[in-house]
C-alpha positions as CSV (number, residue, x, y, z in Angstrom):
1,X,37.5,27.8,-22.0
2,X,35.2,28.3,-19.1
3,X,32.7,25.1,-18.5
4,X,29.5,26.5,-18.4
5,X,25.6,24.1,-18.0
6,X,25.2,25.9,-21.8
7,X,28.6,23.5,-22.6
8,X,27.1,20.4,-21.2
9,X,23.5,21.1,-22.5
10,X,25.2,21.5,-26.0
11,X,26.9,18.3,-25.9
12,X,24.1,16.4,-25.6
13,X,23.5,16.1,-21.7
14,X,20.1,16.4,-19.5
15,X,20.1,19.6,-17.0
16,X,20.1,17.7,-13.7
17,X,21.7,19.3,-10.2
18,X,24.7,16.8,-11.1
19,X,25.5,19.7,-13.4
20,X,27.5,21.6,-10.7
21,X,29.5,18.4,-9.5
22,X,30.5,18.2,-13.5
23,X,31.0,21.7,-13.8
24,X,33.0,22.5,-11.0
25,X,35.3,19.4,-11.7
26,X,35.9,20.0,-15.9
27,X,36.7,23.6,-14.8
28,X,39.4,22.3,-11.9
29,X,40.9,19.9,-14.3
30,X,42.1,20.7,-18.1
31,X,40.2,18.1,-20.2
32,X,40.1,17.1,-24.1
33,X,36.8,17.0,-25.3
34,X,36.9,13.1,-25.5
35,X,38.3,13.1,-21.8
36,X,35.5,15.8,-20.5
37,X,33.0,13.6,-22.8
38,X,34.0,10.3,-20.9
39,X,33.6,11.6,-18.0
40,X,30.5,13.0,-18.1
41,X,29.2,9.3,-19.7
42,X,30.7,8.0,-16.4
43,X,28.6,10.5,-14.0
44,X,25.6,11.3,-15.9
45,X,22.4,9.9,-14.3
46,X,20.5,7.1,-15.3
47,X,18.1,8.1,-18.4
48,X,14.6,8.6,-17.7
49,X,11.7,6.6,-16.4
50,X,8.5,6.5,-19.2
51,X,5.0,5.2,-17.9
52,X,3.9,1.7,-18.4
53,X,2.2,2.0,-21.9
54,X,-0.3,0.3,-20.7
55,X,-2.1,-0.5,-17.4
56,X,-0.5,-3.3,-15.1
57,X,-3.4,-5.3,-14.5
58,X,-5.2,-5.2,-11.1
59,X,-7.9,-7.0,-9.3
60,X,-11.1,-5.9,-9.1
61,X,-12.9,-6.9,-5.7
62,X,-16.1,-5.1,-6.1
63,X,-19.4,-5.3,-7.7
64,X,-22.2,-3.1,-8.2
65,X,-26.2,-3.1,-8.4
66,X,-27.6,0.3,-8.1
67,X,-27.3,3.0,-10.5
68,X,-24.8,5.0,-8.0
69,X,-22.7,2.0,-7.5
70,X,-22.8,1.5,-11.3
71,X,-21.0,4.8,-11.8
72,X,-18.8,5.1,-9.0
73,X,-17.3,1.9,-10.0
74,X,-16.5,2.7,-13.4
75,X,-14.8,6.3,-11.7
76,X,-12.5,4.0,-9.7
77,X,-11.7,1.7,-12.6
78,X,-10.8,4.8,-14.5
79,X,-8.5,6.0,-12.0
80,X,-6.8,3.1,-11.6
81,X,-6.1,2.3,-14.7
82,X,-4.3,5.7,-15.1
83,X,-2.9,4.8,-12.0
84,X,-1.3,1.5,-12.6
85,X,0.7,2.8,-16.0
86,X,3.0,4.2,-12.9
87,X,6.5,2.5,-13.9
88,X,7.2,1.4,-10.0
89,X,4.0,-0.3,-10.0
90,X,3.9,-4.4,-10.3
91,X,0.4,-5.1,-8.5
92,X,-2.8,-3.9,-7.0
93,X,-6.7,-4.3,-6.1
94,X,-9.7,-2.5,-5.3
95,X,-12.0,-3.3,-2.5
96,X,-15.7,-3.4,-2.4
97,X,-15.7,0.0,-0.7
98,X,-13.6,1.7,-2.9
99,X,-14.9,5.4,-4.2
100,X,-12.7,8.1,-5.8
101,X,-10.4,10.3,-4.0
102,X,-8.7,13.6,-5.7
103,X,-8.1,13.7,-9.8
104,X,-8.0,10.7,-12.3
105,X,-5.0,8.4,-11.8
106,X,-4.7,8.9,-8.0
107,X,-5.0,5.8,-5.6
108,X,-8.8,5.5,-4.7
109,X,-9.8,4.6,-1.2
110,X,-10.4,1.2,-1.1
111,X,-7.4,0.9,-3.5
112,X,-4.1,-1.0,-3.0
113,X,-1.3,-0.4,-5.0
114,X,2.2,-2.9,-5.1
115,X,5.6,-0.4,-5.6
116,X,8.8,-2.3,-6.3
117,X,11.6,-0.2,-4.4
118,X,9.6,2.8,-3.9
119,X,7.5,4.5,-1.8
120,X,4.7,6.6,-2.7
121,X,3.5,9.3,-0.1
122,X,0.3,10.4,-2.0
123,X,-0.5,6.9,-2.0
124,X,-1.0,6.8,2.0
125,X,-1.9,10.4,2.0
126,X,-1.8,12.9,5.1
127,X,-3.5,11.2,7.0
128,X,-1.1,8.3,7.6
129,X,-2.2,5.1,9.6
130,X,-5.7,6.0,9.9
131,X,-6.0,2.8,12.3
132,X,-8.7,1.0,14.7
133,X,-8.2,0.0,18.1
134,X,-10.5,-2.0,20.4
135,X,-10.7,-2.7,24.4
136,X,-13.5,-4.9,25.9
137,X,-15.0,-3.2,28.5
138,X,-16.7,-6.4,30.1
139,X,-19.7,-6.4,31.3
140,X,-19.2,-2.6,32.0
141,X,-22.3,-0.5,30.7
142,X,-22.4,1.0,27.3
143,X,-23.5,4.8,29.0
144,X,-20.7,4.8,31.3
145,X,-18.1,3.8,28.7
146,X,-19.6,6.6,26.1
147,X,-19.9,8.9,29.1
148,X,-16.1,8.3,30.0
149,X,-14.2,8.7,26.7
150,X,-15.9,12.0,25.5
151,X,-14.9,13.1,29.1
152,X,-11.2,12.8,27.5
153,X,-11.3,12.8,24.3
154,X,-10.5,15.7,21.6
155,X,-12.2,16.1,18.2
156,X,-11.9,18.8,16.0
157,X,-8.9,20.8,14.2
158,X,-5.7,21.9,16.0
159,X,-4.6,19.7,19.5
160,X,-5.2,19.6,23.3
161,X,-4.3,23.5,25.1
162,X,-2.7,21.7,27.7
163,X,-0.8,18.5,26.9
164,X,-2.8,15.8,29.1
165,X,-0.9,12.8,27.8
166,X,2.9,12.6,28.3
167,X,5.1,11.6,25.4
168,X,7.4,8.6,25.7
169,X,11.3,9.3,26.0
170,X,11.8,6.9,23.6
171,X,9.4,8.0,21.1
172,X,10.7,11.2,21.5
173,X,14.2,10.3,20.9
174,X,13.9,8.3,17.6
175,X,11.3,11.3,16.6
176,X,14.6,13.8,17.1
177,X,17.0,11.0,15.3
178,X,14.9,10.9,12.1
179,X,15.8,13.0,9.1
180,X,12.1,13.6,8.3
181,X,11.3,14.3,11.8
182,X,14.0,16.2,13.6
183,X,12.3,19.6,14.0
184,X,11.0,21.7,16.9
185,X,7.5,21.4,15.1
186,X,7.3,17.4,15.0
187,X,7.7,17.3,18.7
188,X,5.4,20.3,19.6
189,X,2.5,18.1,17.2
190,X,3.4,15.0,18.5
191,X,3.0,16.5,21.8
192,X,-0.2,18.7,21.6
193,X,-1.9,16.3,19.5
194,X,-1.6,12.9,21.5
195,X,-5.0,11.8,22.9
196,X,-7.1,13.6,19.8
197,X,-8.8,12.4,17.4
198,X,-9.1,14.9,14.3
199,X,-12.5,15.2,12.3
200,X,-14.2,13.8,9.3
201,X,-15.1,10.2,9.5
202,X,-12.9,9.7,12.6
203,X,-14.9,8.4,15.7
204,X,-15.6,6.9,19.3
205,X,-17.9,3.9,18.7
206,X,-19.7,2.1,21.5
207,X,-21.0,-1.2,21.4
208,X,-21.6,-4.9,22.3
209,X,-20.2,-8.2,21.0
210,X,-22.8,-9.9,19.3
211,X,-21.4,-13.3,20.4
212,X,-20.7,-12.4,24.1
213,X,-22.8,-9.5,24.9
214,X,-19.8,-7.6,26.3
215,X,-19.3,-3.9,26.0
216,X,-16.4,-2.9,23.6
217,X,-15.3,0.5,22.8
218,X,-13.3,1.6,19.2
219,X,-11.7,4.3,18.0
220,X,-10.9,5.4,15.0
221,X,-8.3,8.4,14.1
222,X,-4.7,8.8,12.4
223,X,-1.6,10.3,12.9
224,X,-2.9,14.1,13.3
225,X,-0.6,17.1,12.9
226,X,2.6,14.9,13.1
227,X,1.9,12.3,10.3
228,X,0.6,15.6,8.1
229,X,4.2,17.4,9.0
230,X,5.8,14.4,7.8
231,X,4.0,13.8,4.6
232,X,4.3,17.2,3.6
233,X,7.9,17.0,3.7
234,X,7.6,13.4,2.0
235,X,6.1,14.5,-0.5
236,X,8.8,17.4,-1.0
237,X,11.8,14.8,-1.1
238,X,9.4,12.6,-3.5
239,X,9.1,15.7,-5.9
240,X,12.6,16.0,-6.6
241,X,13.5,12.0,-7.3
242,X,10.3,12.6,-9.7
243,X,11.9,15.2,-11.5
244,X,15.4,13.7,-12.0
245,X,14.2,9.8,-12.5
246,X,10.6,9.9,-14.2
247,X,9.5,13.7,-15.0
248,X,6.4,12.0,-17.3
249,X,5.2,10.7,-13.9
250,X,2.2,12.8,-12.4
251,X,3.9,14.8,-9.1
252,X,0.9,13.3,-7.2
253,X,2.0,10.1,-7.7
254,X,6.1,11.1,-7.5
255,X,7.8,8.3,-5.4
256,X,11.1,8.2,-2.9
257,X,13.2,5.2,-4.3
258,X,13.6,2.6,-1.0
259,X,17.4,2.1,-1.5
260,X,18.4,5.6,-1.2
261,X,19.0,7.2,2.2
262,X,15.5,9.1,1.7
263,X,13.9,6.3,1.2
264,X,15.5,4.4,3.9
265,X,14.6,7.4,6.6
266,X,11.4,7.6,5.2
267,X,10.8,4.3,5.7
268,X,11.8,4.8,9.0
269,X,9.5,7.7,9.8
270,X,6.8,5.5,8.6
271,X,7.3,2.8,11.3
272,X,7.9,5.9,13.9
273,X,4.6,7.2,13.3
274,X,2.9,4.2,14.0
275,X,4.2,3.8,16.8
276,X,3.2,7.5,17.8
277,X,-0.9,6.6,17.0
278,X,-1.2,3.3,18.3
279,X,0.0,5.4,21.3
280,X,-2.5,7.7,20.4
281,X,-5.6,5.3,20.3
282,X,-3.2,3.5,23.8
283,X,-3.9,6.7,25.8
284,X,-7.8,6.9,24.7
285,X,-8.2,3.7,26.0
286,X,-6.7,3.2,28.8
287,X,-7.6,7.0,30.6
288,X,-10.8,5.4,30.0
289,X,-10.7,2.2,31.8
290,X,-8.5,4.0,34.6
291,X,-11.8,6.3,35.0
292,X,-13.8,3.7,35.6
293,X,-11.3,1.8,37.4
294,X,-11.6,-1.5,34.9
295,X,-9.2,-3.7,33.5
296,X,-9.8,-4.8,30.2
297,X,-10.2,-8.6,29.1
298,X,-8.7,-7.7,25.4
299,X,-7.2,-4.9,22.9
300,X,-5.7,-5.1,19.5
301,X,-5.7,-2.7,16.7
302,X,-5.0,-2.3,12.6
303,X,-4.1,0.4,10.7
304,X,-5.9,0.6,7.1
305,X,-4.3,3.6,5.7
306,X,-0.5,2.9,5.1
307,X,2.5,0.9,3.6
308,X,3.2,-2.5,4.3
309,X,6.5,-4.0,3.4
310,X,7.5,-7.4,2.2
311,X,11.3,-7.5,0.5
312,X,11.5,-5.3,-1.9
313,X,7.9,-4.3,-2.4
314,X,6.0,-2.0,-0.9
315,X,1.9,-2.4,-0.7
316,X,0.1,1.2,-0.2
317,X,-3.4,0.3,1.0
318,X,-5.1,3.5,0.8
319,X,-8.4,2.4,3.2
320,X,-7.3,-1.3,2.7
321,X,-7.1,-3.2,6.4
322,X,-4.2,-6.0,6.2
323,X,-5.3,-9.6,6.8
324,X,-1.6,-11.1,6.7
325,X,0.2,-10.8,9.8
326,X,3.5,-10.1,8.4
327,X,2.2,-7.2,7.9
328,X,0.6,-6.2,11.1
329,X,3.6,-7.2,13.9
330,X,1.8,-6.8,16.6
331,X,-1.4,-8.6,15.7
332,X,-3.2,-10.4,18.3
333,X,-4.8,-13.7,17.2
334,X,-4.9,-12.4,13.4
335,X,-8.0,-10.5,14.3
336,X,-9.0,-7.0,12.5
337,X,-11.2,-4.3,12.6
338,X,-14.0,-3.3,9.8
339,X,-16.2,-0.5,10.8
340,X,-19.4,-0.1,8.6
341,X,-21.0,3.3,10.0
342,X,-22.5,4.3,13.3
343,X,-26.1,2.2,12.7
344,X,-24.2,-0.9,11.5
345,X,-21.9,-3.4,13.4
346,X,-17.9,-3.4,13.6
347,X,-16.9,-7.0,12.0
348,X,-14.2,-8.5,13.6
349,X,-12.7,-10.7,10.2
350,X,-10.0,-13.2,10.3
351,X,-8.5,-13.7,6.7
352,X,-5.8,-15.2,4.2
353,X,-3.8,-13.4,1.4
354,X,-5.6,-15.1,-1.9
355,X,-4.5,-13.5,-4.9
356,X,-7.2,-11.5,-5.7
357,X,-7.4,-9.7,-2.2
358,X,-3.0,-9.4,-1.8
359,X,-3.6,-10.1,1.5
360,X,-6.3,-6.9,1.9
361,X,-9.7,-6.7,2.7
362,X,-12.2,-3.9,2.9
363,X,-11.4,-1.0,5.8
364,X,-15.3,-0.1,6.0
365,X,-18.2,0.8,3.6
366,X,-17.0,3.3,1.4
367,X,-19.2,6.2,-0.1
368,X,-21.1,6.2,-3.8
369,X,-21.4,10.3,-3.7
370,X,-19.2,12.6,-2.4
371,X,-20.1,15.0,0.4
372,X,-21.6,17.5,-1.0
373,X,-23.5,15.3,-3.8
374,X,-25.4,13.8,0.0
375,X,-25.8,17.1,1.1
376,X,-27.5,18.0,-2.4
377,X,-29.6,14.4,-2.3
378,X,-30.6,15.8,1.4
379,X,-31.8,19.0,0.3
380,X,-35.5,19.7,1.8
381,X,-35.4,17.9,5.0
382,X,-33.7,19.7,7.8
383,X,-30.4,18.5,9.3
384,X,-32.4,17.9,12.6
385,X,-35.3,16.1,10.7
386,X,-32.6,13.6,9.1
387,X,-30.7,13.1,12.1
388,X,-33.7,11.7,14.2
389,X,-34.6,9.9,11.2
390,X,-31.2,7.9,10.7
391,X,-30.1,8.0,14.4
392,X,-33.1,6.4,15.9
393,X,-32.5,4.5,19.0
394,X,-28.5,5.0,19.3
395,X,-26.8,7.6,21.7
396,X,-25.2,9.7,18.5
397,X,-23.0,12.4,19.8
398,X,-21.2,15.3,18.0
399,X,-18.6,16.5,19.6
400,X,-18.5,20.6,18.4
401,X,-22.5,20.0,19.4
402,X,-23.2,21.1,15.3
403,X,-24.7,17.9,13.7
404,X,-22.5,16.6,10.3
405,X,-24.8,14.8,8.0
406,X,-22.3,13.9,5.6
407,X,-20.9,11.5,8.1
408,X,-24.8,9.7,8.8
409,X,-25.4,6.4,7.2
410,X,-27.0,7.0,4.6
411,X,-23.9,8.9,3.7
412,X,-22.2,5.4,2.9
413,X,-23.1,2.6,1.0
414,X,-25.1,-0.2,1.7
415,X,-23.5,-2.5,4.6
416,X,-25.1,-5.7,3.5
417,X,-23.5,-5.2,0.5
418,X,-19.7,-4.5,1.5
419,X,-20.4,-7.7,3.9
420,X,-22.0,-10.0,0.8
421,X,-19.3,-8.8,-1.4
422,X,-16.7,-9.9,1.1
423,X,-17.9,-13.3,1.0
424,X,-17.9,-13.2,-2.6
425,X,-14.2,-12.0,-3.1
426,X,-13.1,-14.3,-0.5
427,X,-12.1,-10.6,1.7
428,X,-12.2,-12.5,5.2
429,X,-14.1,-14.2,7.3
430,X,-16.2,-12.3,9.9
431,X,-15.9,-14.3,13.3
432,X,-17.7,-11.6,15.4
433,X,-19.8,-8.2,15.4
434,X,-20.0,-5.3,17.3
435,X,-23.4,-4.5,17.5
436,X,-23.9,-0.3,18.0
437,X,-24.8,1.5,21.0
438,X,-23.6,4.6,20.2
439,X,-20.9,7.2,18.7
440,X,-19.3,10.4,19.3
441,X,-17.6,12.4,16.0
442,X,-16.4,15.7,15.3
443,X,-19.4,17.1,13.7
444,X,-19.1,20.3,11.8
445,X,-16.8,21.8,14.6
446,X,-16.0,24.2,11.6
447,X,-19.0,26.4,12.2
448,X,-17.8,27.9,15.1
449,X,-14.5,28.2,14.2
450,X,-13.3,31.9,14.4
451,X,-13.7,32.9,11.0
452,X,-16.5,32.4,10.6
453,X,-17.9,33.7,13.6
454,X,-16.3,37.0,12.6
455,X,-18.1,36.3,9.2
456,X,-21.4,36.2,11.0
457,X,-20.7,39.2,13.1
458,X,-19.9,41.5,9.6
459,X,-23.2,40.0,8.8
């Protein structure tokens, strides 16, 4: 009798890609039913993986006031709550600038979420280590500095025409070894894109330190095209452990288990595309002080969009920056980045693990509305009007020259308040500020992109 998935289906087994392993082998080899039932016991995967029935409990970092605060935190409570019935899940927290991101039961920004032997790409997203880097310019002035980086820099969608910044051997290399990476289209993004700096809330910001009065420039991007590329096929891997280990789970939230060789190359690629946008900010910086022919006194970065590692559990803080320096390697003096937006100071925090933060505290001031709720709460002032009005006395540049207003202050939520609740949730300790001069950001570089120019033109 021919072996057939019908025959295994029928005597009792789940349709898995084992099937043609089983198959082929019962059809080589002349079985009894108890023999061919045996042996399929022997090789049949583990059974499935159900959803916590209830919520793992999380920490809750945040408090709210106004009416918008008042709603947006009960949107992120719901999602994590869904969220947390995810069976790899042992931990988490949200921060005081967390907001809603995508459908119900996906990770909020602001959100940090504790995987035991598994790694969940949704949960860092595509736009893996989203990061801060900082280099004190001295006593160097603010104009120059702002002057000099949008000189270099590159916002907007796609990469640099010609490739101004040369990548590594060694980068390149482990890029070609990894199993995630190993294509002709990770080294052409990894090229094309190093020394830009994307859109959206991704900036240059200008300023001075509030306790020295010296001029310190930040940036603030992610991994571009190459971290997208990498995700993308992330989440592809992800999708078919979800299907064969926990089918119930939602695919946004699918997971690659660590102690597989996915998960170990994963893994892998993680730590490679760090490496590739600290680079990334590197470059930014130092072009800059080679333009104006100044060393810096100081530079140190964090990421705040990404998976930290600590035995056998993984933390994903989506827009979470890591206080514990087992988690950043390279930390200098345990100091971290928190930008608020481009009328507020960058803090400069120092902090502790407790166990209400997990080691995390806030990566910036979050948003009560989405984007287009603002640009609805906006509507009857011109863009020009409210950009005057919120910009006042900064030097606020955009790079496409097309004002965004969804990226404004008033865009965000209240400062103060991320700051107060920080010292309420015991989030860090903020031992400096850097006090705004100016910013440059994308903008709404999409209005001249070439659609829709030839949309005006049909017009």
């Amino acid at each position: 009798m021919k072996i057939t998935g019908k025959t295994l289906i029928q005597l009792g087994f789940r349709q898995g890609k084992w099937f043609k392993e089983a198959i082929d082998y019962l059809n080589e080899n002349e079985l009894t039913e108890a023999e061919m039932k045996a042996y399929l016991e022997s090789i049949k995967p583990p059974p499935t993986i159900d959803l916590h029935s209830t919520p793992v409990p999380f920490y809750k970092n945040i408090s709210a006031e106004t009416e918008d605060e008042v709603i947006n935190k009960n949107k992120v409570i719901a999602t994590m709550n869904e969220l947390m019935k995810i069976p790899t899940l042992v931990n988490g927290a949200i921060m005081p600038d967390a907001c809603p991101t995508g459908s119900i039961g996906q990770i909020p920004v602001g959100g940090v979420a504790v995987a035991k032997n598994a790694i969940h790409p949704a949960m860092h997203s595509a736009d893996i280590c989203c990061s801060v880097m900082m280099t004190n310019f001295g006593d160097a002035d603010p104009k120059a500095v702002m002057d000099a980086i949008h000189s270099i820099t590159h916002f907007g969608g796609g990469g640099r025409k010609d490739e101004m910044f040369e990548l590594p051997e060694d980068l390149e290399t482990q890029i070609k070894a990894n199993h995630y990476l190993k294509d002709a289209k990770s080294l052409t993004l990894a090229r094309t894109h190093l020394g830009t700096q994307g859109d959206g809330n991704h900036f240059v910001f200008i300023g001075k330190s509030k306790n020295t009065g010296e001029t310190i420039m930040v940036t603030h991007h992610g991994s571009r095209g190459l971290g997208a590329h990498f995700y993308k096929k992330g989440m592809k891997v992800a999708e078919r452990f979800r299907q064969e280990l926990s089918p119930k789970t939602p695919k946004k939230n699918a997971w690659i288990p660590y102690e597989t060789e996915e998960g170990q190359a994963y893994w892998d690629g993680l730590q490679i595309i760090r490496a590739w946008t600290k680079l990334n900010h590197t470059v930014l910086h130092q072009a800059t002080c080679d333009k104006l022919n100044i060393e810096p006194s100081q530079r140190f970065w964090n990421e705040h969009n990404f998976v930290f590692k600590e035995d056998n559990l993984f933390y994903h803080a989506k827009g979470a920056t890591p206080l514990r320096d087992v988690f950043v390697p390279d930390s200098q003096d345990g100091l971290r980045l928190i930008p608020l937006n481009m009328s507020q100071p960058i803090l400069i925090v120092k902090g502790e693990a407790t166990e209400n933060n997990l080691g995390f505290a806030p990566h910036g001031a979050g948003r009560n509305v989405s984007r287009t709720q603002h640009f609805k709460n906006k509507a009857g002032k011109t863009i020009e009007a409210i950009f005057e009005e919120e910009t006042k006395g900064l030097d606020v540049r955009f790079f496409s020259g097309n004002i965004d207003i969804s990226e404004l202050p008033s865009a965000y939520k209240n400062a103060e308040n991320v700051k107060q609740q920080m010292k309420e949730f015991n989030l860090g300790e903020v031992v400096d500020e850097i006090l705004p001069y100016g910013s440059i950001m994308a903008g709404d570089w999409q209005i001249d992109a070439p659609w829709r120019k030839r949309r005006r033109r049909r017009r």
